[in-house]
C-alpha positions in Angstrom: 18.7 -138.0 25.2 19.6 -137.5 28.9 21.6 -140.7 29.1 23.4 -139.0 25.7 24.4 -135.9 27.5 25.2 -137.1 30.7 27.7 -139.3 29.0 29.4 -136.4 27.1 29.5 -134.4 30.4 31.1 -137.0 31.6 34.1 -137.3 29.2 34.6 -133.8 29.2 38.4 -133.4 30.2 40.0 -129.5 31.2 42.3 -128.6 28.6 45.8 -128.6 31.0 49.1 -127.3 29.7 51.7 -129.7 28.2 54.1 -130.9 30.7 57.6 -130.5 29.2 61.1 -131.2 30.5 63.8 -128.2 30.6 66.9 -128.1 31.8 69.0 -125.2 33.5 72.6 -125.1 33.0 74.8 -123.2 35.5 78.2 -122.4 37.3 77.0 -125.8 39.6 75.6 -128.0 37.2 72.6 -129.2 35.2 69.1 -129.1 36.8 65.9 -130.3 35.2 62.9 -129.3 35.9 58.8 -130.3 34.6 57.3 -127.2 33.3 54.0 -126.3 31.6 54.3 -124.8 28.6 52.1 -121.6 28.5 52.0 -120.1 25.0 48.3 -118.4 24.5 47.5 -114.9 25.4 44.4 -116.8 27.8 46.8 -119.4 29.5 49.9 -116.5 30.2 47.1 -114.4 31.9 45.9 -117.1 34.3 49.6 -118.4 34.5 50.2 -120.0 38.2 47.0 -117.8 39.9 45.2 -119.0 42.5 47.5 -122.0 42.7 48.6 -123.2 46.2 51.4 -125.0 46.1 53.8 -126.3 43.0 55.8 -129.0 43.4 60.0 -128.5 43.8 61.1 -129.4 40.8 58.2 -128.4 38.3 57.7 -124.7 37.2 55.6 -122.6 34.7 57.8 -121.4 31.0 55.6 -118.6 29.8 56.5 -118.1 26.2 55.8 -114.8 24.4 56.4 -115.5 20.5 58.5 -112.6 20.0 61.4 -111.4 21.9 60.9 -107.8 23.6 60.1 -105.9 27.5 58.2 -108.3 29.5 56.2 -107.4 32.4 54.5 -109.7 34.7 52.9 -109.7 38.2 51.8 -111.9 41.1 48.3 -110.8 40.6 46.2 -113.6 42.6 49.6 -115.6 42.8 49.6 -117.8 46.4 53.4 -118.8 45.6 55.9 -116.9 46.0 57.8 -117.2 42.8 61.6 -116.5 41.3 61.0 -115.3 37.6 63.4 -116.1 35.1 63.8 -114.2 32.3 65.4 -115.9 28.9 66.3 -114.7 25.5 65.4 -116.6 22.1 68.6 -118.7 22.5 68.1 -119.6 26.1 70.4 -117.5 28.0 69.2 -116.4 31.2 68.4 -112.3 30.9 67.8 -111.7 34.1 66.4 -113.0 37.6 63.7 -111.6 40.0 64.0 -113.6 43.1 61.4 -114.3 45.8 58.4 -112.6 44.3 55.9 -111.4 46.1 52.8 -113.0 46.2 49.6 -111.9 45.7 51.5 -108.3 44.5 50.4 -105.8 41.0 53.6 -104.7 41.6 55.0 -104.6 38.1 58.2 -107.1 37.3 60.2 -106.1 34.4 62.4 -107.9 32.4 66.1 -106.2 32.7 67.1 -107.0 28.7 64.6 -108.3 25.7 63.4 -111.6 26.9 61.3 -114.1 24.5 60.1 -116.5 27.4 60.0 -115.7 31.6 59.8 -119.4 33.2 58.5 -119.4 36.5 59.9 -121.5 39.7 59.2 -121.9 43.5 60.8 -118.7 45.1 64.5 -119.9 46.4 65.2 -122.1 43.2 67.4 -120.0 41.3 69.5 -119.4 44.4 70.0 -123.1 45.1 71.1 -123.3 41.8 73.2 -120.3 41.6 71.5 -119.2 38.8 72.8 -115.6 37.3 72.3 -113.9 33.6 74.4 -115.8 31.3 73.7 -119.4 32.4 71.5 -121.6 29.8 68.3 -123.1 29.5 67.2 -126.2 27.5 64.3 -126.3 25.5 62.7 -127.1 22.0 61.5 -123.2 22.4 64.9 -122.1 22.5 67.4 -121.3 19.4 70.6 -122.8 19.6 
């Protein structure tokens, strides 16, 4: 019976988000990134905390079902983070650059957004990114 349960133990495997790819359109071009798909009231609560680094071109889309106010924070959040907020049809609502981590300061969303997707802090300036520009994703309405 031991030999049983040490051999479910051992194929246990942490449920991880989906890795996904997304693209950003703006004024200088297209830029994909690999984000994880957060889409559960559990997973959007633990979102990037405790995390200590995140590669350059992978980021966190944090989608909310419904579009509406969205407020998030950088609760137990090591990364300093831009948060991009986006409408149902992808367009970019607002930006709130070079978060600051570890922070309850509230963030809010300027305009209804439906999805905030989270990148390394300096992102959206390398791509110019501004409200109006696109993003790319099967969660998005064209």
């Amino acid at each position: 019976m031991s030999l049983l349960l040490a051999l479910v133990a051992s194929t246990v495997v942490r449920a991880e988000p989906a890795v996904e790819i997304m693209r950003i359109v703006t004024a200088t071009g297209e830029h994909d990134f690999k984000v994880e798909v957060v889409d559960t009231p559990k997973a959007r609560a633990r979102g990037l905390m405790f995390r200590k680094s995140m590669p350059a071109d992978h980021g966190m889309l944090f989608e909310f079902k419904a579009e509406g106010p969205v407020s998030m924070w950088m609760r137990n959040t090591y990364i300093p983070l831009d948060m991009v907020f986006i409408g149902r049809d992808g367009q970019v609502v607002g930006v709130a650059a070079d978060t600051e981590p570890m922070s309850e300061r509230i963030i809010t969303s300027p305009q209804p957004a439906y999805a905030v997707l989270e990148l390394n802090a300096g992102a959206a300036r390398k791509m110019s990114l501004a409200p109006g520009d696109q993003v790319r994703h099967r969660m998005f309405k064209r």
